[in-house]
C-alpha positions as CSV (number, residue, x, y, z in Angstrom):
1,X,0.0,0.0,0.0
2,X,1.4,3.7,-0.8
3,X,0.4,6.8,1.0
4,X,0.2,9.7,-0.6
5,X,1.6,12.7,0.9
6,X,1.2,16.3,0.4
7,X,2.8,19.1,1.6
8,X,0.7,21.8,3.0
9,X,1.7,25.0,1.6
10,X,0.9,28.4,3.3
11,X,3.5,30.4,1.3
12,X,4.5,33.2,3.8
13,X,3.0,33.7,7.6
14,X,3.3,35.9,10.0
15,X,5.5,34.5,12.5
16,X,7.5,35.3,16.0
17,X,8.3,38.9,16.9
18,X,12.0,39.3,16.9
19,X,10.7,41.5,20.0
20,X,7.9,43.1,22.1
21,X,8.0,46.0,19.6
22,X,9.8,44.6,17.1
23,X,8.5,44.2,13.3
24,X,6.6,41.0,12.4
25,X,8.2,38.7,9.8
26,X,7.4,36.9,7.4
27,X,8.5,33.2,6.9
28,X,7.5,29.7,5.2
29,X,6.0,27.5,6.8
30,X,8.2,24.3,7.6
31,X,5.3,21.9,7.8
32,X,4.5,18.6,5.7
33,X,0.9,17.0,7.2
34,X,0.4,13.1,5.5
35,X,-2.6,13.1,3.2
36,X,-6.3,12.1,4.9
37,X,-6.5,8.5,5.2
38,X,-9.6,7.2,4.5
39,X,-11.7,5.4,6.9
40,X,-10.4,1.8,8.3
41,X,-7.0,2.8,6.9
42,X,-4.0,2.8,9.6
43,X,-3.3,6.5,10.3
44,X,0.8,6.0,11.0
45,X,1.9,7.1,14.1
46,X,2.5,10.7,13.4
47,X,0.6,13.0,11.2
48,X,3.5,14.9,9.9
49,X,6.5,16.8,10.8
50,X,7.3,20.5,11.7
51,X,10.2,21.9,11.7
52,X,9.8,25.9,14.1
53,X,12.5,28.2,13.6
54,X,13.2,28.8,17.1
55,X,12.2,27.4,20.5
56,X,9.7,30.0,22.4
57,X,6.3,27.4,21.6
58,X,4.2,30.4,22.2
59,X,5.8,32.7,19.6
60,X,5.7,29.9,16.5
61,X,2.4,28.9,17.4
62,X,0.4,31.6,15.7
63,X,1.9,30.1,12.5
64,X,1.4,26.3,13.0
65,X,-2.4,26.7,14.4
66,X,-3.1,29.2,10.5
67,X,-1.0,26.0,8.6
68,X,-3.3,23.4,10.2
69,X,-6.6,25.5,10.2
70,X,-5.9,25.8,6.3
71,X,-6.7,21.8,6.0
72,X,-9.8,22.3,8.8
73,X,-8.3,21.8,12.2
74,X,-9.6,23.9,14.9
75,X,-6.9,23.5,17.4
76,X,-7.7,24.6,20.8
77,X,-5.4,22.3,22.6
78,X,-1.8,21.7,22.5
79,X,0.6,19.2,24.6
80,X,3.9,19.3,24.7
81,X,7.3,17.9,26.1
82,X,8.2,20.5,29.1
83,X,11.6,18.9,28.8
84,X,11.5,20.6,25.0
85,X,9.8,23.6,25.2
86,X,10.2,26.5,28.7
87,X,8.0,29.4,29.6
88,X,5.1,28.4,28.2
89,X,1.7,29.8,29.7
90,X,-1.4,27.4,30.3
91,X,-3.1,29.6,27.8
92,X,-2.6,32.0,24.9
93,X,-4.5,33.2,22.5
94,X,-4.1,33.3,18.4
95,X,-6.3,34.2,15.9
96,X,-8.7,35.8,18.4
97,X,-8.8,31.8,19.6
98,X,-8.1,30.7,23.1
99,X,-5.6,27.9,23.2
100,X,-4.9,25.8,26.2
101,X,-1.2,24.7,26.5
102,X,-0.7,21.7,28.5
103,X,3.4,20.5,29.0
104,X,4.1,17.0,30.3
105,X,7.3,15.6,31.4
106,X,6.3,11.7,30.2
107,X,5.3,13.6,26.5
108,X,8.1,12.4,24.0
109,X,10.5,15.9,23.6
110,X,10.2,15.4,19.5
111,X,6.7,15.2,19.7
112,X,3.6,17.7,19.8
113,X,0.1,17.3,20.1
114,X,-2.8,19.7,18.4
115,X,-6.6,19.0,19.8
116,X,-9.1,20.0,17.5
117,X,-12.1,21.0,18.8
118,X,-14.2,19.7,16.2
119,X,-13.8,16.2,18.0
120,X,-11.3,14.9,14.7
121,X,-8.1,13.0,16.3
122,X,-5.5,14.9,17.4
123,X,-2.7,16.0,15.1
124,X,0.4,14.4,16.2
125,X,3.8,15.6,15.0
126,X,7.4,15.4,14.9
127,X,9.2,18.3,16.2
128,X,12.7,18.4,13.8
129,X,15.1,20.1,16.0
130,X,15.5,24.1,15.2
131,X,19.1,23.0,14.9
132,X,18.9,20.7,12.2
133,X,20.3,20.9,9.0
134,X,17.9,21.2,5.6
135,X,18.6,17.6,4.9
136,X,17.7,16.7,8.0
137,X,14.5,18.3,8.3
138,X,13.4,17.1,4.7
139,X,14.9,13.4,5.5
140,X,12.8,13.6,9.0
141,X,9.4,15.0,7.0
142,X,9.4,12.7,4.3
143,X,9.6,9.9,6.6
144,X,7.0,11.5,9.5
145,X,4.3,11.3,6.1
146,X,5.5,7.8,4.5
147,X,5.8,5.7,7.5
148,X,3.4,3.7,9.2
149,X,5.5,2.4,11.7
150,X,7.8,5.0,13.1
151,X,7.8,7.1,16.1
152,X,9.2,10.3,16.7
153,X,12.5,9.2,17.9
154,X,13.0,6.6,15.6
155,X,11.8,9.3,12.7
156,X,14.7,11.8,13.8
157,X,17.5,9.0,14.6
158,X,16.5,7.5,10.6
159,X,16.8,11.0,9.7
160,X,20.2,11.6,11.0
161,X,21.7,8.6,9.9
């Protein structure tokens, strides 16, 4: 069986501050999502694979949560590794939306999860390091929306290798 994968394009986004009152930028989206599966078929064990240019959660959220709304997920929840990601607030809001942030030490640190309020499964995907090298990140995406069978951590060590 082949999947089919497509990445999701957004072209540019507004995304973090440099500062407070520093300009916004404007930056591409590193995100690939797998295709929708179709009922009965196995799902994989991630979703797809993102790649944030830096490591404040809050400030490459706004981002993500536009990228995944474009293919009709209403995220209002999102977990994450606290061993990954610091100073993160229970709640922020983005897009005039209240999110709910929810960090968890036993969460995989490669791995984040985006609750859609619509009730659809939850988005799970591979966090690619903000250190990692182009390669890298297009080895680890291609693999987080081909595989069936690979976790985070084995995603990012096959990615590496």
């Amino acid at each position: 069986m082949t999947t089919t994968t497509r990445t999701l394009d957004v072209g540019l986004v507004p995304a973090a501050r440099t500062s407070a009152a520093g300009p916004l930028l404007l930056r591409p989206l590193r995100l690939q999502l797998r295709s929708p599966q179709p009922p009965g078929v196995a799902r994989g064990l991630v979703d797809g694979a993102w790649w944030p240019y830096s490591d404040d959660l809050v400030a490459e959220l706004g981002s993500l949560l536009e990228g995944v709304a474009q293919r009709g997920h209403r995220v209002h929840r999102v977990s994450y590794s606290l061993d990954a990601w610091t100073d993160v607030p229970r709640k922020v809001l983005i897009g005039g939306t209240l999110v709910r942030l929810g960090g968890y030490r036993t969460q995989h640190s490669s791995v984040l999860h985006l609750i859609d309020s619509s009730g659809k499964a939850p988005l799970v995907l591979v966090v690619i390091p903000t250190t990692a090298t182009q390669d890298v990140a297009q080895r680890a995406s291609e693999l987080a929306v081909t595989s069936t069978l690979l976790d985070a951590g084995r995603i990012l060590d096959a990615a590496t290798s």
